[in-house]
N, CA, C and O atoms as CSV, one atom per row, in Angstrom:
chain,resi,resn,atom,element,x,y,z
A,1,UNK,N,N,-13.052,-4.433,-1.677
A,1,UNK,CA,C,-11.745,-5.008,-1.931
A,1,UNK,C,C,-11.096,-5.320,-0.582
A,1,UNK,O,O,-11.200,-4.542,0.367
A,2,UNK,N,N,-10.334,-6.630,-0.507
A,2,UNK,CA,C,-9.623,-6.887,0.953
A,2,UNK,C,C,-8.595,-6.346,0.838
A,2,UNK,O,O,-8.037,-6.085,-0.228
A,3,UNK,N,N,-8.202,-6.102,1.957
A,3,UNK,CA,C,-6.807,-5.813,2.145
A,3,UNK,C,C,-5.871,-6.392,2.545
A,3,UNK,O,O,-6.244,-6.848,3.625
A,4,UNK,N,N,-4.668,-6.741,2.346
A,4,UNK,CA,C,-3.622,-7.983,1.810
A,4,UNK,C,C,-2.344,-7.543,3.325
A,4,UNK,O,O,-2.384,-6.478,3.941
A,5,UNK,N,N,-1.700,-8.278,3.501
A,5,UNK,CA,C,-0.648,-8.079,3.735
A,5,UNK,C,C,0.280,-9.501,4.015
A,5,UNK,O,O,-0.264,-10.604,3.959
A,6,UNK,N,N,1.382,-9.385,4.247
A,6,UNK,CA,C,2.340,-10.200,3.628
A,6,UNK,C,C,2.612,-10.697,5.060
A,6,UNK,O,O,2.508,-10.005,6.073
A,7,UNK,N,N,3.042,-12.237,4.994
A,7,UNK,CA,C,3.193,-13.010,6.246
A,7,UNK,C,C,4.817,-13.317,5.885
A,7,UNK,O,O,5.270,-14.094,5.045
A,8,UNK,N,N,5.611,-12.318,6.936
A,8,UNK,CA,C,7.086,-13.030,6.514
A,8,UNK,C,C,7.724,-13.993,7.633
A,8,UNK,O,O,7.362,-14.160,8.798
A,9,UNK,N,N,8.467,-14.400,7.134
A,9,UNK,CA,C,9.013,-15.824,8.059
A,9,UNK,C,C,9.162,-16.036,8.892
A,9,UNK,O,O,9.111,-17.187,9.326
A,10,UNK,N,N,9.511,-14.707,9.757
A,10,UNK,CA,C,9.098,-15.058,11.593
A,10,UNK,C,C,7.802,-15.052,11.840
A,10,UNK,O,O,7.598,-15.550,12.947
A,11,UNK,N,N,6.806,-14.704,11.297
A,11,UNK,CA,C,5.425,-14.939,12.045
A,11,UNK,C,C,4.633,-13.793,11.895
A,11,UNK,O,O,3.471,-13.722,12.296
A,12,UNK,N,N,5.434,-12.609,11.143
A,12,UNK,CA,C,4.473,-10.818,11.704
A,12,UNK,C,C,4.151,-11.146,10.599
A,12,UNK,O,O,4.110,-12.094,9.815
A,13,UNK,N,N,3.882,-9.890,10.758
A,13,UNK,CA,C,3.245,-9.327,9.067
A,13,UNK,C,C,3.858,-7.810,8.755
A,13,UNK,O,O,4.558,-7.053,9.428
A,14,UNK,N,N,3.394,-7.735,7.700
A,14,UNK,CA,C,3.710,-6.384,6.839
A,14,UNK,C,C,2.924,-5.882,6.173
A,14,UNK,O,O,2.167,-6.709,5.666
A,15,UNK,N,N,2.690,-4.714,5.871
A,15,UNK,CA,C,1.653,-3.915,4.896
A,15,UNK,C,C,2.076,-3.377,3.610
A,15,UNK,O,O,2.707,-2.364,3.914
A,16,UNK,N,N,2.079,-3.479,2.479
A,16,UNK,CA,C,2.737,-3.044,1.240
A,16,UNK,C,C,1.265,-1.777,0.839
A,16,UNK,O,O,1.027,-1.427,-0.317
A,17,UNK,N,N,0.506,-1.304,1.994
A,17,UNK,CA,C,-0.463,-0.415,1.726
A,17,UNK,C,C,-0.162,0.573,0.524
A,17,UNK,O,O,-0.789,0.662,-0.532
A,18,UNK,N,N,1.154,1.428,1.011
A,18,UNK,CA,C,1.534,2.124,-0.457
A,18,UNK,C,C,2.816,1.562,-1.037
A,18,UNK,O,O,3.776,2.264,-1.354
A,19,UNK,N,N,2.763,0.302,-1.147
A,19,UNK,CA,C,3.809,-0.476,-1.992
A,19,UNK,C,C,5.113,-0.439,-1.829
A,19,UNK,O,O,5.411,0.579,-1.205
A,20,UNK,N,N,5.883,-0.975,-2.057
A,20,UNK,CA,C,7.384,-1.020,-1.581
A,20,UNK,C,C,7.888,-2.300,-2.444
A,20,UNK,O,O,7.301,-2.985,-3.282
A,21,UNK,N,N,9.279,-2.359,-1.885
A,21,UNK,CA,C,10.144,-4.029,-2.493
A,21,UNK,C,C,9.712,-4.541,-1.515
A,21,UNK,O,O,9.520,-3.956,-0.449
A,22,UNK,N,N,9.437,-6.049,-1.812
A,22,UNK,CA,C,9.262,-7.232,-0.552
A,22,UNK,C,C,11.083,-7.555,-0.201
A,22,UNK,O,O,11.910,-7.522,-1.112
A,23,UNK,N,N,11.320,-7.742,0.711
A,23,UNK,CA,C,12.025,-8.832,1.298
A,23,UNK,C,C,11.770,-10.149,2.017
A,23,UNK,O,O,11.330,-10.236,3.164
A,24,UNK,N,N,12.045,-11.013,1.342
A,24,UNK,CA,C,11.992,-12.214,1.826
A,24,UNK,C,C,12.336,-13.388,1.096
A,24,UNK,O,O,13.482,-13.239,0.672
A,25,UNK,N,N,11.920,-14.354,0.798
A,25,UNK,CA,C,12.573,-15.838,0.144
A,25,UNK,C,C,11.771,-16.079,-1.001
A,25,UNK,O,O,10.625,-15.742,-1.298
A,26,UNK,N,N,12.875,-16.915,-1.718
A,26,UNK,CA,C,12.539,-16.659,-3.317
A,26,UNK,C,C,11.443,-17.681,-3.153
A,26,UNK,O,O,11.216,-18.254,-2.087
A,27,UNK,N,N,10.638,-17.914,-4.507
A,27,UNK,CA,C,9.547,-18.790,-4.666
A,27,UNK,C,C,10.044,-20.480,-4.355
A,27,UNK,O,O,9.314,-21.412,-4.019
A,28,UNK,N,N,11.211,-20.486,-4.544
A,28,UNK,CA,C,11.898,-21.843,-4.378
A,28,UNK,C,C,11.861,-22.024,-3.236
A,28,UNK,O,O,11.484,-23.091,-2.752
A,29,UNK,N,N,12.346,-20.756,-2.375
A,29,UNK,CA,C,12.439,-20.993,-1.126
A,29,UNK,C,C,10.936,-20.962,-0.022
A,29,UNK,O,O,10.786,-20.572,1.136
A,30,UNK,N,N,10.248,-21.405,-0.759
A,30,UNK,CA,C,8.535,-20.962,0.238
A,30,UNK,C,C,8.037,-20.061,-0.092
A,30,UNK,O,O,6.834,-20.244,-0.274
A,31,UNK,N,N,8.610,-18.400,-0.415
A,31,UNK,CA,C,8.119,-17.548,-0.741
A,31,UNK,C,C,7.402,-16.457,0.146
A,31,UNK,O,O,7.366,-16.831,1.318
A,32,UNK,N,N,6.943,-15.484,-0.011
A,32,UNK,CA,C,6.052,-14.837,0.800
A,32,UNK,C,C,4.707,-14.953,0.799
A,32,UNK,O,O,4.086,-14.469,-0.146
A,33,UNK,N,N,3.857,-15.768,2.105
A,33,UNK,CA,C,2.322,-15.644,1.775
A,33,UNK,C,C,1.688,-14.754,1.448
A,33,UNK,O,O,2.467,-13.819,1.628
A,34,UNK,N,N,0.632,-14.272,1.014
A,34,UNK,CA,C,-0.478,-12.893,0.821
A,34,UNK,C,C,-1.501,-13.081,1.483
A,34,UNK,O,O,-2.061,-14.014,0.907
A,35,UNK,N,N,-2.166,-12.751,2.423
A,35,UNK,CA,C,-2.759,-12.907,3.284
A,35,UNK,C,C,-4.335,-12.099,3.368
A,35,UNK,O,O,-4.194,-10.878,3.441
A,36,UNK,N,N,-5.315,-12.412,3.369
A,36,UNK,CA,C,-6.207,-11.575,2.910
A,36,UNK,C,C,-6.567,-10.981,4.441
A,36,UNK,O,O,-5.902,-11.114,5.468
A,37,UNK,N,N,-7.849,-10.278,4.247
A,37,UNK,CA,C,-8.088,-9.952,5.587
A,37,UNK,C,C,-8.485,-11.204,7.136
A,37,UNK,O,O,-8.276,-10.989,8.330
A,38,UNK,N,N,-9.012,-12.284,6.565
A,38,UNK,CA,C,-9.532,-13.070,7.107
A,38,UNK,C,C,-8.109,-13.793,8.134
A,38,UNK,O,O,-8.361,-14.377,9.188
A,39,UNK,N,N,-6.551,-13.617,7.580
A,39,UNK,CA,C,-5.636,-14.516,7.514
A,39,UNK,C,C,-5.308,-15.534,6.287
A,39,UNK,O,O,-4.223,-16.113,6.245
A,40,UNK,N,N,-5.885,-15.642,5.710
A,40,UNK,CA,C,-6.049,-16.784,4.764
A,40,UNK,C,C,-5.321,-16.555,3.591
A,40,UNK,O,O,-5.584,-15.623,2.831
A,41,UNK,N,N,-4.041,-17.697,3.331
A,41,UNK,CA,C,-3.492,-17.302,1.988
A,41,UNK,C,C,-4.146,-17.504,0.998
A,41,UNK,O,O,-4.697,-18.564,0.703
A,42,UNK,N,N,-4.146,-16.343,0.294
A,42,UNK,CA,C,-4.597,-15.897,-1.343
A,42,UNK,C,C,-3.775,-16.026,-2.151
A,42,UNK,O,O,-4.192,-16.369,-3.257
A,43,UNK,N,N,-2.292,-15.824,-1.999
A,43,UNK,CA,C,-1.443,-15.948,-3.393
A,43,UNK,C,C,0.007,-16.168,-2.595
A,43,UNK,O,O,-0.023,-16.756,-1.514
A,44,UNK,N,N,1.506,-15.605,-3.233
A,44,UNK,CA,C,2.734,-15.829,-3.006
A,44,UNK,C,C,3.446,-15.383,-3.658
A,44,UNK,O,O,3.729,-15.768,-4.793
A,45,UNK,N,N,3.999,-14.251,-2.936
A,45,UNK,CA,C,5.064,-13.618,-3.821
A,45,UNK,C,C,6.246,-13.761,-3.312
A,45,UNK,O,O,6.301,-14.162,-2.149
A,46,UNK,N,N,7.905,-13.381,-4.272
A,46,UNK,CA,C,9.498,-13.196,-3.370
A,46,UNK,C,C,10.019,-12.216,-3.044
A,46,UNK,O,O,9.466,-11.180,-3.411
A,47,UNK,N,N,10.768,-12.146,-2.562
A,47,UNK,CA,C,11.414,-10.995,-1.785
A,47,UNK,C,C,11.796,-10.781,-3.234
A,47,UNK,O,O,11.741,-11.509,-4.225
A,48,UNK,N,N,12.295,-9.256,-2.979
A,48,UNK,CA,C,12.569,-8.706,-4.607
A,48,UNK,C,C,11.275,-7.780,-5.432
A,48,UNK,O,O,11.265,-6.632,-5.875
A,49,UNK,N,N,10.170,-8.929,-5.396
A,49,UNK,CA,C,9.277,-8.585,-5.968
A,49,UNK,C,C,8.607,-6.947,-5.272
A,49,UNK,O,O,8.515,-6.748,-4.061
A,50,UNK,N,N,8.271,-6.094,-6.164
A,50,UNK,CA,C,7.399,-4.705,-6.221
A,50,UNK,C,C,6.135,-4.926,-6.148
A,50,UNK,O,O,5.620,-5.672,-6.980
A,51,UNK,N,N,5.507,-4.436,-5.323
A,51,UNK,CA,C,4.363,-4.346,-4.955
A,51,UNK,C,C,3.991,-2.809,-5.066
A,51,UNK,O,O,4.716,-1.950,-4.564
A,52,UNK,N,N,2.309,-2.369,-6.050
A,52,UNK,CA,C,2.445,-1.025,-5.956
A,52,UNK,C,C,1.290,-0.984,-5.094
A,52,UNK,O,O,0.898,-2.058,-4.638
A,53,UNK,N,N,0.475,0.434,-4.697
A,53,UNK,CA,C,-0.618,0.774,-3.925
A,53,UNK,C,C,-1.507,0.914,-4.834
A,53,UNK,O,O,-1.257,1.073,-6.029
A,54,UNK,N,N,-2.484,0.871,-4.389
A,54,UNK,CA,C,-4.284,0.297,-5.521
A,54,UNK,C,C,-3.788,2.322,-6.149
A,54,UNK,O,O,-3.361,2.729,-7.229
A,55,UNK,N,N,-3.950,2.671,-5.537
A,55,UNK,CA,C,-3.664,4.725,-6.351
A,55,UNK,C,C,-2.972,4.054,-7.806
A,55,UNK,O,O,-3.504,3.832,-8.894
A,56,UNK,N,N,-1.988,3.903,-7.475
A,56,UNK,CA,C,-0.135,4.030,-8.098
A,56,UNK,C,C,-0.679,2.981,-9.378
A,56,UNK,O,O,-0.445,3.387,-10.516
A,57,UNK,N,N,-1.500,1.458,-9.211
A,57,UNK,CA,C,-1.855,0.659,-9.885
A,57,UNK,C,C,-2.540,1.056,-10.610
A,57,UNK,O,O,-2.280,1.122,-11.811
A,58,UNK,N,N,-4.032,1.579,-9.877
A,58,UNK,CA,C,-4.792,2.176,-11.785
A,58,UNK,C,C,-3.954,3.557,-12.203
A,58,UNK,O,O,-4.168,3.980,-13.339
A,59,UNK,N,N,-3.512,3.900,-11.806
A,59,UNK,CA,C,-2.718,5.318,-12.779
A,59,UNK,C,C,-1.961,4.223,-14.143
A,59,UNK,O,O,-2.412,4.297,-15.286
A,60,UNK,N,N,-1.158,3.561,-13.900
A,60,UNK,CA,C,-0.250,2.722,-14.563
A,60,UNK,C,C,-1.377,2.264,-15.418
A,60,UNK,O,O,-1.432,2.897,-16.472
A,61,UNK,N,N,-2.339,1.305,-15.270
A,61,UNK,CA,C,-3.212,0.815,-15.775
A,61,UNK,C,C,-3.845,1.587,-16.773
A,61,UNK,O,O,-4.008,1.165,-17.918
A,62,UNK,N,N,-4.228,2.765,-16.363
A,62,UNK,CA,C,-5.180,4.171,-17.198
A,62,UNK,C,C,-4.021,4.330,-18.670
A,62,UNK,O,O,-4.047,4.015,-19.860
A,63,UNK,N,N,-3.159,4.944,-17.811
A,63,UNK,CA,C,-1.555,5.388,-19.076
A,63,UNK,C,C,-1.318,3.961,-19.556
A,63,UNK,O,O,-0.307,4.096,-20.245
A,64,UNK,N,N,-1.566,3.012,-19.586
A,64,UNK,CA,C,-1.295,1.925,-20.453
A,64,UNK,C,C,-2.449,1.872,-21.475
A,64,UNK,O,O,-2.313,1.905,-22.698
A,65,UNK,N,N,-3.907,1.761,-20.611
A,65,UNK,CA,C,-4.605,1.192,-21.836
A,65,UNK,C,C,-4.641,2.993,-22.820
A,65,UNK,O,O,-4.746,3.112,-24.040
A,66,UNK,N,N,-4.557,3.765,-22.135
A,66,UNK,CA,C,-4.207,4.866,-23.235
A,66,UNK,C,C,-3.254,5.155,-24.309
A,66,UNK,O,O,-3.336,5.660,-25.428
A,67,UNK,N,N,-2.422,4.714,-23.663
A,67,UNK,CA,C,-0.677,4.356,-24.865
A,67,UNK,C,C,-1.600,3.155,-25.697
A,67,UNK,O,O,-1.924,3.460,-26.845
A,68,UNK,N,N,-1.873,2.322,-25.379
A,68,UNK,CA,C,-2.264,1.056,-26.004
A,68,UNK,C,C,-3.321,1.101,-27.330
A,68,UNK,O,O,-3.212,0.502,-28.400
A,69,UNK,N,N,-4.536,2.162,-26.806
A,69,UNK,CA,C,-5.309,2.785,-28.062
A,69,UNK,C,C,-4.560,3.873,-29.040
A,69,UNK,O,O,-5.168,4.186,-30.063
A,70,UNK,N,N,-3.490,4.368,-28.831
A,70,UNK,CA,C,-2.780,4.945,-29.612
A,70,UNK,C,C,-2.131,4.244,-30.089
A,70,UNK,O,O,-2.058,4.682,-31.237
A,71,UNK,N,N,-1.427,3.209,-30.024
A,71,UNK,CA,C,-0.706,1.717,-30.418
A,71,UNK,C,C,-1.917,1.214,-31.115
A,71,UNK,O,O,-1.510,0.498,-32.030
A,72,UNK,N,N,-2.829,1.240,-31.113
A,72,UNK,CA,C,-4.023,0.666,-31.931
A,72,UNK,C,C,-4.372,1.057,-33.066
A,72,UNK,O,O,-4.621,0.287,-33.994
A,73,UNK,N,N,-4.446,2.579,-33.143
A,73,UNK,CA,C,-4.488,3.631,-34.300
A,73,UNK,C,C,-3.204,4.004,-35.058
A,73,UNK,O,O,-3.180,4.862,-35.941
A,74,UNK,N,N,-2.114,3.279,-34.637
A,74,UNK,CA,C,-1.031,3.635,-34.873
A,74,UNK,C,C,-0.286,5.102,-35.108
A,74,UNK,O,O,0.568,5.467,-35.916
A,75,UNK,N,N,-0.893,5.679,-34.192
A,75,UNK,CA,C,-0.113,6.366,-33.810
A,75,UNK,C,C,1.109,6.277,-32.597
A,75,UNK,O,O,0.834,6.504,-31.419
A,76,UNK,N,N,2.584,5.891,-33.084
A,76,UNK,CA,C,3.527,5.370,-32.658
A,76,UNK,C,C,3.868,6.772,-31.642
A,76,UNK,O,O,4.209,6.638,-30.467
A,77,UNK,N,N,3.729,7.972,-32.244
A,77,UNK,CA,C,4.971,9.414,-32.325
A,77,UNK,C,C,4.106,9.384,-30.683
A,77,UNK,O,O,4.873,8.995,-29.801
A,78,UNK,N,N,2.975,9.654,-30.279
A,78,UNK,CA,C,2.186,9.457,-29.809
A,78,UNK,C,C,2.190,8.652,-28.271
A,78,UNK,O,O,2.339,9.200,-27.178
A,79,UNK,N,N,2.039,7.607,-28.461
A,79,UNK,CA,C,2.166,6.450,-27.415
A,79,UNK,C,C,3.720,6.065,-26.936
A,79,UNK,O,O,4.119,5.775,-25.808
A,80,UNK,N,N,4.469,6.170,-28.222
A,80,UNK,CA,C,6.237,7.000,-27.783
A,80,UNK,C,C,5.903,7.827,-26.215
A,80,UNK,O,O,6.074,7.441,-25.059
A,81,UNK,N,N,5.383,9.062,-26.755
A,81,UNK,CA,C,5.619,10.641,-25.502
A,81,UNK,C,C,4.918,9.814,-24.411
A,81,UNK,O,O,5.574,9.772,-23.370
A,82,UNK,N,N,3.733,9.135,-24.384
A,82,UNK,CA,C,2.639,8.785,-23.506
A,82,UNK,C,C,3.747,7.216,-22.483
A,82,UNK,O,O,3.704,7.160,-21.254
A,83,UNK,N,N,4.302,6.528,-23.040
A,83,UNK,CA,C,5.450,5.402,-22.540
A,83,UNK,C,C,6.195,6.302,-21.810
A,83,UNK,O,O,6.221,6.217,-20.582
A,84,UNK,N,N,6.800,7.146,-22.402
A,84,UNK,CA,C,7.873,8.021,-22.087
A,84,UNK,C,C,7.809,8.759,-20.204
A,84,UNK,O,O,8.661,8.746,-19.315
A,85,UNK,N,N,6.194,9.404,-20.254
A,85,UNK,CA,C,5.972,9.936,-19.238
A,85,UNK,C,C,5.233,8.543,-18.161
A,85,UNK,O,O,4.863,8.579,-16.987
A,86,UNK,N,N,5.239,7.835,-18.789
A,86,UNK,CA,C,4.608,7.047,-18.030
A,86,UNK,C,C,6.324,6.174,-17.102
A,86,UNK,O,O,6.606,6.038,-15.911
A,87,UNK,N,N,6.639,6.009,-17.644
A,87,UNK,CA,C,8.371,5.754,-17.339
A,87,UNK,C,C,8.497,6.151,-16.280
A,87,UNK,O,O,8.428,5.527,-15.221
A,88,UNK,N,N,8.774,7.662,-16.533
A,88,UNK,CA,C,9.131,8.460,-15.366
A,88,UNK,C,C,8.304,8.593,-14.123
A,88,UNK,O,O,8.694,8.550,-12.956
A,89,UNK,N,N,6.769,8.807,-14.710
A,89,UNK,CA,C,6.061,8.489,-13.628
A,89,UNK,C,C,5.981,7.121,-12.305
A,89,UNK,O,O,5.795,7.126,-11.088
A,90,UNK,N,N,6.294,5.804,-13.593
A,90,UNK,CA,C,6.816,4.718,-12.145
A,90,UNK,C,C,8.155,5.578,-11.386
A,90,UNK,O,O,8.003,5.922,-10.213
A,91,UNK,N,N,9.209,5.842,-11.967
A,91,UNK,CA,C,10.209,6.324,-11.644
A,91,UNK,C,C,10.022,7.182,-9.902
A,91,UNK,O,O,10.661,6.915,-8.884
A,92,UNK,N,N,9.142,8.031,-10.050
A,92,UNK,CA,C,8.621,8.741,-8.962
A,92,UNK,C,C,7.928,8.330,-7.734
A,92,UNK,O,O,7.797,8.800,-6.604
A,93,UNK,N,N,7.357,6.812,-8.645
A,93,UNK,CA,C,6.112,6.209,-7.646
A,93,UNK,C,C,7.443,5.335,-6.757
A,93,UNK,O,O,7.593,5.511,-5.548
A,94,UNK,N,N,8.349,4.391,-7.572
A,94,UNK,CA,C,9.555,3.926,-6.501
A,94,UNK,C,C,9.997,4.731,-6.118
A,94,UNK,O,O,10.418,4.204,-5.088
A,95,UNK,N,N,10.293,5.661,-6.060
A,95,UNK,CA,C,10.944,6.962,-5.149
A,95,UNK,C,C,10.335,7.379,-4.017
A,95,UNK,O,O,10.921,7.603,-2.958
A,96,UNK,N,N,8.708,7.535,-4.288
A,96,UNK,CA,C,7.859,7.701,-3.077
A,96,UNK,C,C,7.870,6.376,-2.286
A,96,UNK,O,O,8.099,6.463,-1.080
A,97,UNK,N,N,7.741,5.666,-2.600
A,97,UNK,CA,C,7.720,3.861,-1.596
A,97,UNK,C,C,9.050,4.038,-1.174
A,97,UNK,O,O,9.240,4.467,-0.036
A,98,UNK,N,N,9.752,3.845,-1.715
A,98,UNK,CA,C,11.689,3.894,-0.689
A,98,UNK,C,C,11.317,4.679,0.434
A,98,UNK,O,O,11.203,4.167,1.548
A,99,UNK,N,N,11.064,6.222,0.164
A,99,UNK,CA,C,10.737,7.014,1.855
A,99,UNK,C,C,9.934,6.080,2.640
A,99,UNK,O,O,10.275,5.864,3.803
A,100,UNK,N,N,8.810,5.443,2.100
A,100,UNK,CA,C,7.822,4.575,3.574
A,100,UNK,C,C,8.631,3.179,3.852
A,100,UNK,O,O,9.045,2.933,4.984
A,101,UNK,N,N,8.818,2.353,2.850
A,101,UNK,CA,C,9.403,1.317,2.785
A,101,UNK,C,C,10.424,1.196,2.100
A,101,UNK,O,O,10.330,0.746,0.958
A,102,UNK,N,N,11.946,1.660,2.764
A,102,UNK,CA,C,12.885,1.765,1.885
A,102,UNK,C,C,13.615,-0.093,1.604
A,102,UNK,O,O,13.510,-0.900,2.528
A,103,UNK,N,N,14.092,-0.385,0.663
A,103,UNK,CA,C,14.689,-2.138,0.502
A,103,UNK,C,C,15.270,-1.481,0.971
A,103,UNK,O,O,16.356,-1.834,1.430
């Protein structure tokens, strides 16, 4: 997997390694490049936008498609508690990014 970082409008760069808020210009306004390892833009995101760390991403991912097979079987009472902690858990993960990269 490459590793990304963000080209903002004076010329540096930035690392969203363990994720943070971007600052920078909305999509209207140019936007922020994504930059792969090579230099080379890959995508474009705006200031505003959350970026999480590959950890923080499959956790979210795991507790989703797990809520989601309980949403399948319908069991609601279930994927309720499993949303619930999963909530809080982003809750914690922006809390940890503010200390490295506070907006």
């Amino acid at each position: 997997m490459s590793k990304l970082a963000f080209k903002m409008r004076s010329g540096g760069k930035t690392s969203y390694a363990k994720g943070g808020k971007t600052i920078g210009p909305s999509h209207n306004e140019g936007g922020i490049e994504t930059l792969d390892e090579s230099g080379d833009a890959v995508a474009e995101i705006e200031g505003g936008e959350r970026v999480f760390s590959v950890e923080h991403t499959q956790e979210i991912e795991t507790k989703a498609e797990e809520i989601s097979s309980f949403l399948k079987n319908e069991d609601d009472d279930t994927a309720n508690e499993l949303a619930t902690v999963l909530g809080y858990r982003v809750v914690e993960m922006i809390a940890e990014q503010e200390k490295v990269n506070p907006s």
